[in-house]
MOPAC internal coordinates of N, CA, C and O (Angstrom, degrees):
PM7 1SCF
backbone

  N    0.0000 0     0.00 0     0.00 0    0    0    0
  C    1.4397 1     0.00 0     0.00 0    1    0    0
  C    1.5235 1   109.47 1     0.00 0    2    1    0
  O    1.2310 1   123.94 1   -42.07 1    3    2    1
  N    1.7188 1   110.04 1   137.93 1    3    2    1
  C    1.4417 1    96.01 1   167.87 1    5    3    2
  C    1.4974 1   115.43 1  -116.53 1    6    5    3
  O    1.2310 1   130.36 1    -7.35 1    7    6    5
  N    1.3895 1    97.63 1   172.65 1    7    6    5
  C    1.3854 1    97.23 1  -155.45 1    9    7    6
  C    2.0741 1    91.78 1  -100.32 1   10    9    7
  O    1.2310 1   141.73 1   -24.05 1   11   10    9
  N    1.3571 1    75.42 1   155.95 1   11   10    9
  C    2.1563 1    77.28 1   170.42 1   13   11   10
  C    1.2607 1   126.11 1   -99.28 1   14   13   11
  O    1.2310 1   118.42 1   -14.50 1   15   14   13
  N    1.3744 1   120.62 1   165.50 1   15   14   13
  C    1.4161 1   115.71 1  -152.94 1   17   15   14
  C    1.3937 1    99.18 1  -157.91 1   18   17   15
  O    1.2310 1   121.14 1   -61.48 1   19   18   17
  N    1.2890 1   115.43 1   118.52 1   19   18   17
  C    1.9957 1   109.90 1   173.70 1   21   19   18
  C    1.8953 1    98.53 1   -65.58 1   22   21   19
  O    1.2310 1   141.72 1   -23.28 1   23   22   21
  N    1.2354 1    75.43 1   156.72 1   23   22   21
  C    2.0500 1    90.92 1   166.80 1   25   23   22
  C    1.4852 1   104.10 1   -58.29 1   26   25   23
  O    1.2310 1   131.93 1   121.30 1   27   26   25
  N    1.2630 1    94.57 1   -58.70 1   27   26   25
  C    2.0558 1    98.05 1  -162.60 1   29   27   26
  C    1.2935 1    77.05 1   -55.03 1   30   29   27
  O    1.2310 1   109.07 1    68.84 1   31   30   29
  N    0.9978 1   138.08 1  -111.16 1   31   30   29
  C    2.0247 1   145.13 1  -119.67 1   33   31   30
  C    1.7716 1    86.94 1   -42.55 1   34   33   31
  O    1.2310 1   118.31 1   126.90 1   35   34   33
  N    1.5294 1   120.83 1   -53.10 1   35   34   33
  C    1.4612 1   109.76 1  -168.30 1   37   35   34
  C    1.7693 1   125.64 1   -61.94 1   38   37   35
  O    1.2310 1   124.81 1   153.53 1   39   38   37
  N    1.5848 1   108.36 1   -26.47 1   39   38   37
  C    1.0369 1   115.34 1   170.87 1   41   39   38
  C    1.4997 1   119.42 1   -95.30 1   42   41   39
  O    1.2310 1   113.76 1   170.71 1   43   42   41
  N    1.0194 1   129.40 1    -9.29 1   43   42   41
  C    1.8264 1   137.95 1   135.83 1   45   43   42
  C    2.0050 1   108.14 1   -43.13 1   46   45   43
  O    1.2310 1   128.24 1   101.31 1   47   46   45
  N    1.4475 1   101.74 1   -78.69 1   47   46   45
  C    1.0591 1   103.58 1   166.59 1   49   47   46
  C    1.8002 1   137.98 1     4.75 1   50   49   47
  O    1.2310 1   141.89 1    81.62 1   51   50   49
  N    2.0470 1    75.10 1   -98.38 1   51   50   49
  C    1.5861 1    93.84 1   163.44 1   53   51   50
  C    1.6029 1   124.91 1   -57.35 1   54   53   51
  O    1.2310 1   119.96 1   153.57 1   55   54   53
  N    1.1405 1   117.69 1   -26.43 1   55   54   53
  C    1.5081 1   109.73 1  -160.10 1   57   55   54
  C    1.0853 1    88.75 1   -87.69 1   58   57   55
  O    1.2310 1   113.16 1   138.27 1   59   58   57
  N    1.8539 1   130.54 1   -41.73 1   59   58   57
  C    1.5472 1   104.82 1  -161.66 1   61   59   58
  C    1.3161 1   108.38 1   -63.14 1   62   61   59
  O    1.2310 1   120.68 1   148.22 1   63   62   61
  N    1.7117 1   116.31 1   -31.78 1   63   62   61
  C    1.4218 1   116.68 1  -169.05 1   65   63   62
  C    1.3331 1   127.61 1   -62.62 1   66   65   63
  O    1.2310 1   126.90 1   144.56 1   67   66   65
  N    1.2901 1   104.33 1   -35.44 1   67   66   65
  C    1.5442 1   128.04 1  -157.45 1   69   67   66
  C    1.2675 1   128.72 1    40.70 1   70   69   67
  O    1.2310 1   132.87 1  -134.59 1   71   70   69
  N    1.5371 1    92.74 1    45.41 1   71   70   69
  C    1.7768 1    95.91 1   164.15 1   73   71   70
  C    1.3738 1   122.91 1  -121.70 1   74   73   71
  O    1.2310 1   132.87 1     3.24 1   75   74   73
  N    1.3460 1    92.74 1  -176.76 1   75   74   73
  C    2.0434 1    97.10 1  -171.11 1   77   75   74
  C    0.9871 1   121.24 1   -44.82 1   78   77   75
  O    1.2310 1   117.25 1   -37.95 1   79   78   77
  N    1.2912 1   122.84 1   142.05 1   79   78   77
  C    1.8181 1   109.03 1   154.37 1   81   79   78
  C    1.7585 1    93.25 1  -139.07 1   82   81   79
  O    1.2310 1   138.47 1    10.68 1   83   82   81
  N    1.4557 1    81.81 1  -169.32 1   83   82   81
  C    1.9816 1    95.95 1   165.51 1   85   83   82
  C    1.0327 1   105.10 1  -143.89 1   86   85   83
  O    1.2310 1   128.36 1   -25.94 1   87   86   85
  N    1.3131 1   101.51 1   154.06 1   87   86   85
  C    1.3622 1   101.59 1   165.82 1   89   87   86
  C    1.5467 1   113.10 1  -168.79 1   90   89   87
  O    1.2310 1   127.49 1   -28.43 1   91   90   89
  N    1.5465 1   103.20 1   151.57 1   91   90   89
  C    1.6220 1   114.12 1  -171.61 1   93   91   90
  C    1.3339 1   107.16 1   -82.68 1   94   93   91
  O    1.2310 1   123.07 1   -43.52 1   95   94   93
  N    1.3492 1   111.73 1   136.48 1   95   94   93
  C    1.9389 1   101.85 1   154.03 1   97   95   94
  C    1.8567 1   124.76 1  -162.46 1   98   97   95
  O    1.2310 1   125.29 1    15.72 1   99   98   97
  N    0.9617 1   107.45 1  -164.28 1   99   98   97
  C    1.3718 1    89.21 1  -154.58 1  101   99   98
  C    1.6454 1    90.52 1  -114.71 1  102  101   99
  O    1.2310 1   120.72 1   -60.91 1  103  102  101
  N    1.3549 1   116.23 1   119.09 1  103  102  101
  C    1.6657 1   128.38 1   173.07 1  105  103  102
  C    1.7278 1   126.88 1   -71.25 1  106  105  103
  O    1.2310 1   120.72 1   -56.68 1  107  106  105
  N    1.4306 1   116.22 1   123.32 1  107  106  105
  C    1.7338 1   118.86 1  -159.31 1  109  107  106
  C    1.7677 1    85.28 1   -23.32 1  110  109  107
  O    1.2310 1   108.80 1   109.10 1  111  110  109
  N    0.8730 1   138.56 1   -70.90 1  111  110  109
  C    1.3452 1   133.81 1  -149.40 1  113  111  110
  C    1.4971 1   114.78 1   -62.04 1  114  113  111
  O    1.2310 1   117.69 1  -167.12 1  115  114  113
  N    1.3121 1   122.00 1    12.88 1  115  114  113
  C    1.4725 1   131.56 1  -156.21 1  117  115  114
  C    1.5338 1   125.98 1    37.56 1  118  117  115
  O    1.2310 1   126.12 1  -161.64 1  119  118  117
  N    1.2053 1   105.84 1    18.36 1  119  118  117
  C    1.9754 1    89.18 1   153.94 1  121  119  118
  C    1.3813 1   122.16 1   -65.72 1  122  121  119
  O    1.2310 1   115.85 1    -0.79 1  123  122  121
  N    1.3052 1   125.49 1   179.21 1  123  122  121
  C    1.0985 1   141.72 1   179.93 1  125  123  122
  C    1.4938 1   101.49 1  -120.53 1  126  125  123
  O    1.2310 1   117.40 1   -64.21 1  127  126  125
  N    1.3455 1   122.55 1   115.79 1  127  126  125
  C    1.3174 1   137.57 1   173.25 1  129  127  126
  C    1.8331 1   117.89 1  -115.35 1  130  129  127
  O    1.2310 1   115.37 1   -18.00 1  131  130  129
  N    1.1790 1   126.39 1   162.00 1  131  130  129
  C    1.2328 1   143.22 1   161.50 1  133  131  130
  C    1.1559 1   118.92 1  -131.68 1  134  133  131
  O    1.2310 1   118.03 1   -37.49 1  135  134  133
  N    1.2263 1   121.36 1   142.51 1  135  134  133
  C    1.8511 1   138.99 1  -158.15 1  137  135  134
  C    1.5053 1    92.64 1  -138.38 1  138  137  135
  O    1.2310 1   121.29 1   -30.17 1  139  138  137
  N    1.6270 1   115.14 1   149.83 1  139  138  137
  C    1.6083 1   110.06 1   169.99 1  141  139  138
  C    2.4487 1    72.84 1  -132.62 1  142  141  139
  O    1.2310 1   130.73 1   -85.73 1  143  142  141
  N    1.2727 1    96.90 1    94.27 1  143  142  141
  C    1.5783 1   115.62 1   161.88 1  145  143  142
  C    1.9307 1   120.65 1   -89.35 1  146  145  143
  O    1.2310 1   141.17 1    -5.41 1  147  146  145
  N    1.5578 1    76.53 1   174.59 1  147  146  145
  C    1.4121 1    87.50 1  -171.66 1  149  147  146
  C    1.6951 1   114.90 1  -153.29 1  150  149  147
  O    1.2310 1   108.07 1   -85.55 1  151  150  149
  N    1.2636 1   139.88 1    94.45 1  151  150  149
  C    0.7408 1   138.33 1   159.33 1  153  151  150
  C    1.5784 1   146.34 1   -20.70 1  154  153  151
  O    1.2310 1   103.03 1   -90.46 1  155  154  153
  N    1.0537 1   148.76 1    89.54 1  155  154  153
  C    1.3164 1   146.15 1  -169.98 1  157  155  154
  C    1.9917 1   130.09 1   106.81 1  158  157  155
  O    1.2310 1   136.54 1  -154.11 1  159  158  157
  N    1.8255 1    85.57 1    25.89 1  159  158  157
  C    1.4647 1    92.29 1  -170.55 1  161  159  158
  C    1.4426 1   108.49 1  -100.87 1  162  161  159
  O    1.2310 1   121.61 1   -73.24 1  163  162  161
  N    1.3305 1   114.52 1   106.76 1  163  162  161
  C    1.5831 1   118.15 1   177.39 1  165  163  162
  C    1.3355 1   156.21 1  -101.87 1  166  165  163
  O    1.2310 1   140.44 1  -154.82 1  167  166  165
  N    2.3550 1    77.95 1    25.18 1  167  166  165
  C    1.6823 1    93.12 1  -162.85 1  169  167  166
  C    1.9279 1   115.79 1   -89.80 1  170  169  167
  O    1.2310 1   127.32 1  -171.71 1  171  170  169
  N    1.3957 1   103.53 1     8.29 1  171  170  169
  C    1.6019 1    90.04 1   158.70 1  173  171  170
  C    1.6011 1   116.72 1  -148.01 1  174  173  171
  O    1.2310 1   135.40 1  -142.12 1  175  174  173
  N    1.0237 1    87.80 1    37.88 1  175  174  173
  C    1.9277 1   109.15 1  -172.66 1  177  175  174
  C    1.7720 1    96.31 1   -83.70 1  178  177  175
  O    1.2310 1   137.20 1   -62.38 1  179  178  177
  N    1.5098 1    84.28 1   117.62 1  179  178  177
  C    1.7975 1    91.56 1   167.91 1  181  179  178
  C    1.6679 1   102.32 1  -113.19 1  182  181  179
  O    1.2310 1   126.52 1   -35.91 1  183  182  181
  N    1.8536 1   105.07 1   144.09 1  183  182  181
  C    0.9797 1   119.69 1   135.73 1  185  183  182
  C    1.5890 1    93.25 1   105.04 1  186  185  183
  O    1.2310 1   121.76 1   163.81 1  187  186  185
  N    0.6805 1   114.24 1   -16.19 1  187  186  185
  C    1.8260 1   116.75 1   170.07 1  189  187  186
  C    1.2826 1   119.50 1   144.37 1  190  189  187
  O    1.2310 1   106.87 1   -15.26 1  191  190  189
  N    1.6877 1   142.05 1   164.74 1  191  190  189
  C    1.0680 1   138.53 1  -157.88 1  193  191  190
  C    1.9686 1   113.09 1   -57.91 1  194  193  191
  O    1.2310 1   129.09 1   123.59 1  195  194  193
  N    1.3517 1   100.08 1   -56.41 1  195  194  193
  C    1.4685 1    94.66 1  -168.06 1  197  195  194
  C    1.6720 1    92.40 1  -129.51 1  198  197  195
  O    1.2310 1   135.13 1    15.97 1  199  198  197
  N    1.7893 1    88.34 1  -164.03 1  199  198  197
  C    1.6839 1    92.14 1  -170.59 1  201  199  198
  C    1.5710 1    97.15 1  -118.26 1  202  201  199
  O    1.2310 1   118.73 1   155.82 1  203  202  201
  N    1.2406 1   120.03 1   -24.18 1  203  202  201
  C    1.3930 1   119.63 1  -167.94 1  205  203  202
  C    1.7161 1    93.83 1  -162.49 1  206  205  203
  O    1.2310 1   118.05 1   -39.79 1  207  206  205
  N    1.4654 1   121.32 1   140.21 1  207  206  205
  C    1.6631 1   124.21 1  -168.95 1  209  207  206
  C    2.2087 1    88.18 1   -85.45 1  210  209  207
  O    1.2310 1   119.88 1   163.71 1  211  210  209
  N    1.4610 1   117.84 1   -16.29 1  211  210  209
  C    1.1967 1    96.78 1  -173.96 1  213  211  210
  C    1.8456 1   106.94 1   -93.50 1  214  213  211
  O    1.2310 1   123.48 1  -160.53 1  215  214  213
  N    1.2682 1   110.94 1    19.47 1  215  214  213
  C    1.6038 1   135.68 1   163.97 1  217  215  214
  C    1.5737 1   120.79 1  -110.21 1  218  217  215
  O    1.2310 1   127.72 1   -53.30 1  219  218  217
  N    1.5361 1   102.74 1   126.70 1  219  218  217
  C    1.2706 1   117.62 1   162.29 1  221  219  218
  C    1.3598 1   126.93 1   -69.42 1  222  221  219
  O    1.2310 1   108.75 1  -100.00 1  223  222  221
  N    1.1445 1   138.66 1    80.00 1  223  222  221
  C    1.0569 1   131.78 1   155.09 1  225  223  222
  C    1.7895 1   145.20 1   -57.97 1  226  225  223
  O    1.2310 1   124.25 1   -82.65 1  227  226  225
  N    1.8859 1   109.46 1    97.35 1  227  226  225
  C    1.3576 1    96.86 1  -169.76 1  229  227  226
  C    1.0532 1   101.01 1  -136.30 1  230  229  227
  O    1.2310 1   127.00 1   -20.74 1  231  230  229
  N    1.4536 1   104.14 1   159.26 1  231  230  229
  C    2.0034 1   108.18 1   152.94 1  233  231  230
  C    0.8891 1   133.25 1   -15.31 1  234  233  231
  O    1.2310 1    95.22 1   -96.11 1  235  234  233
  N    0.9972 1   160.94 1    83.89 1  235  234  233
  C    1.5169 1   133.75 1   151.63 1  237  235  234
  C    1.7653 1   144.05 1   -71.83 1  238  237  235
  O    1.2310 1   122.60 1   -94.47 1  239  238  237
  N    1.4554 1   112.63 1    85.53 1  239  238  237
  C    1.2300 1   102.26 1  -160.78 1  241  239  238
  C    1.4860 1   135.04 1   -70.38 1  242  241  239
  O    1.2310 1   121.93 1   174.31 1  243  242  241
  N    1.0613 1   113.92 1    -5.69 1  243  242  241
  C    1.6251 1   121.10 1   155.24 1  245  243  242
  C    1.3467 1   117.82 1   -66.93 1  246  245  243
  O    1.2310 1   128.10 1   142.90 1  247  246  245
  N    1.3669 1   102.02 1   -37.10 1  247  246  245
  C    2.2959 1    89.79 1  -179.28 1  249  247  246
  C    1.7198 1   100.98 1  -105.05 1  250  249  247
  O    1.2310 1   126.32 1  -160.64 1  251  250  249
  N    1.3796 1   105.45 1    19.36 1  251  250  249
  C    1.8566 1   113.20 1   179.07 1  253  251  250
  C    1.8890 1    85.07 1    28.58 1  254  253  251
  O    1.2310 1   130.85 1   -96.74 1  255  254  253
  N    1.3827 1    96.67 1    83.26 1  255  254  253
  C    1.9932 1   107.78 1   143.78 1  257  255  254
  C    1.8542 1    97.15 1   143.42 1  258  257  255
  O    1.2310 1   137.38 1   -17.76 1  259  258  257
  N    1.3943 1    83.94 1   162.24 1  259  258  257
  C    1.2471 1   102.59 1  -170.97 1  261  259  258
  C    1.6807 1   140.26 1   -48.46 1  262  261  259
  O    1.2310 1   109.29 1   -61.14 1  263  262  261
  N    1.0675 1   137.68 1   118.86 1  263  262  261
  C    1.2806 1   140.62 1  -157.05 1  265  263  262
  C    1.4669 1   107.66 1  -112.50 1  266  265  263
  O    1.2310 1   126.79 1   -51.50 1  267  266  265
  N    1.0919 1   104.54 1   128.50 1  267  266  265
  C    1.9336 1   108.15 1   169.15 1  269  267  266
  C    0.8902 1   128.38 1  -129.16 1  270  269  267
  O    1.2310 1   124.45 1   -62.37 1  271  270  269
  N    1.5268 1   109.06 1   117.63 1  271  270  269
  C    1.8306 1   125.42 1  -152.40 1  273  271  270
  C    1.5218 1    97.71 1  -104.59 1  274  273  271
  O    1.2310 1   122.09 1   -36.34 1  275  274  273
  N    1.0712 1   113.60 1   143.66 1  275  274  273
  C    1.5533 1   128.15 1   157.18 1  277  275  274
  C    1.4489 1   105.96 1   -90.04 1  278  277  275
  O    1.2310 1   118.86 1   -62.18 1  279  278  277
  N    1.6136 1   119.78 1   117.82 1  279  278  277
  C    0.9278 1   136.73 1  -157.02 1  281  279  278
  C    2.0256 1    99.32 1   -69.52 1  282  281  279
  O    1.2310 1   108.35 1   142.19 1  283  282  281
  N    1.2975 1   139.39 1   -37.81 1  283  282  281
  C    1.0433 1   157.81 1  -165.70 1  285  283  282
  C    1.5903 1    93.92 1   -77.48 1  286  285  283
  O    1.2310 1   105.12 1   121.95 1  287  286  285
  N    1.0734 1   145.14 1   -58.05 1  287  286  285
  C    1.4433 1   149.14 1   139.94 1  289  287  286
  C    1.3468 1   133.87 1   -11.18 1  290  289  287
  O    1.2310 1   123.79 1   171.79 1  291  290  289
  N    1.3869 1   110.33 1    -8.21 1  291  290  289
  C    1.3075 1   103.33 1  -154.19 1  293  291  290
  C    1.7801 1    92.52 1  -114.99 1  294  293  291
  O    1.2310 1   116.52 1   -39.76 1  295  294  293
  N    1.4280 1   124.22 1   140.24 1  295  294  293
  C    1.3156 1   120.71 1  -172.67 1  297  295  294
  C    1.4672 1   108.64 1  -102.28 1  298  297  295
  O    1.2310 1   112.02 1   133.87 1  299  298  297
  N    1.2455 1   132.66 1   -46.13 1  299  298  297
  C    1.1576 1   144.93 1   151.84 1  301  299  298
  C    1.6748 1   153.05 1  -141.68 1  302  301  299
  O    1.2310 1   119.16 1   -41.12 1  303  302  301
  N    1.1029 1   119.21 1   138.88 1  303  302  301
  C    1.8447 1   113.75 1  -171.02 1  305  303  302
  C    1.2992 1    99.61 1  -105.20 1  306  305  303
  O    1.2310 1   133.56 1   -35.78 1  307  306  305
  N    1.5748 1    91.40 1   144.22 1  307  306  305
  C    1.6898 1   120.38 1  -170.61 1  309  307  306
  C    1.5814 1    90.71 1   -98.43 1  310  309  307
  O    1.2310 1   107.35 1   -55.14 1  311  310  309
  N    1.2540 1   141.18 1   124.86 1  311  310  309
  C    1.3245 1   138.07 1  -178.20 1  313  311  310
  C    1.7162 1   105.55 1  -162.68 1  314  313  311
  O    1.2310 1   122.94 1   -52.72 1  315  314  313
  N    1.2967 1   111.96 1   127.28 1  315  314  313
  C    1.8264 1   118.24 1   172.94 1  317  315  314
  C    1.3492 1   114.93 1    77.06 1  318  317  315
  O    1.2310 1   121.60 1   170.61 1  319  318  317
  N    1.3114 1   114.53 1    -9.39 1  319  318  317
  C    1.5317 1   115.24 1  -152.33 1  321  319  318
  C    1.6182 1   124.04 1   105.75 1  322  321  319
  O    1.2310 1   123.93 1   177.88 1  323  322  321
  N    1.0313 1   110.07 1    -2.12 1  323  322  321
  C    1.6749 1   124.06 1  -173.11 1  325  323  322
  C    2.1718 1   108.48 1  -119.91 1  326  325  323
  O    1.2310 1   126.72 1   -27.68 1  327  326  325
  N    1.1428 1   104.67 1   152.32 1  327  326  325
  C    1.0098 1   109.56 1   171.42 1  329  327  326
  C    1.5855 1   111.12 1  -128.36 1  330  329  327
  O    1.2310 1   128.86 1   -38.36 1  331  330  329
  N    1.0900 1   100.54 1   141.64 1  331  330  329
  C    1.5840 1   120.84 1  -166.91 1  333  331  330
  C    1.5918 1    95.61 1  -117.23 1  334  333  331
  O    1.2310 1   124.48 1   -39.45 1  335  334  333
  N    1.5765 1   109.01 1   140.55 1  335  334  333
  C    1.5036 1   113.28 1   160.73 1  337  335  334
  C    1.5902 1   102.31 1  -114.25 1  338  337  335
  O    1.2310 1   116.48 1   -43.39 1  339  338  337
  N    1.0871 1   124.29 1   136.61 1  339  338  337
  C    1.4189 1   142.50 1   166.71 1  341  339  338
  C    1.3101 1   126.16 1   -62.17 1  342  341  339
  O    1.2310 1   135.54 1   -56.14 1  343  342  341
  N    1.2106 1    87.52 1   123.86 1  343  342  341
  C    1.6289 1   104.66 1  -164.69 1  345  343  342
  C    1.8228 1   104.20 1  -100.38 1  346  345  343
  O    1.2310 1   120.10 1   180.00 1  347  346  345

């Protein structure tokens, strides 16, 4: 069973921590993708932190560069050992 999780508390969470997670979600075009991201990495970010505050902006270390999630999109985060579905 998974447990539920608001966006805000998960993206509070992660960012203060700045560690890994994963997570599944569904792309404008409706695929289903998975990312293993990371919050707070700012070594090749041009032009200022984010693009929009209602966008996630993270790492992504499988495609090495940045990924931007729509927080409403997102089906679930892999975090601690636990999986959360989004509420």
């Amino acid at each position: 069973m998974k447990a539920k999780l608001s966006r805000n508390v998960a993206k509070a969470v992660l960012q203060k921590e700045g560690r890994i997670f994963g997570a599944t979600y569904v792309k404008k075009n409706g695929e289903t993708t998975k990312i293993n991201g990371r919050f707070g990495v700012h070594k090749f970010l041009r032009g200022g932190k984010a693009s929009s505050p209602n966008v996630w902006t993270v790492w992504d270390n499988n495609r090495k560069r940045y990924t931007a999630l729509i927080p409403e999109n997102i089906q679930t985060i892999r975090y601690g050992g636990y999986e959360y579905e989004m509420k």
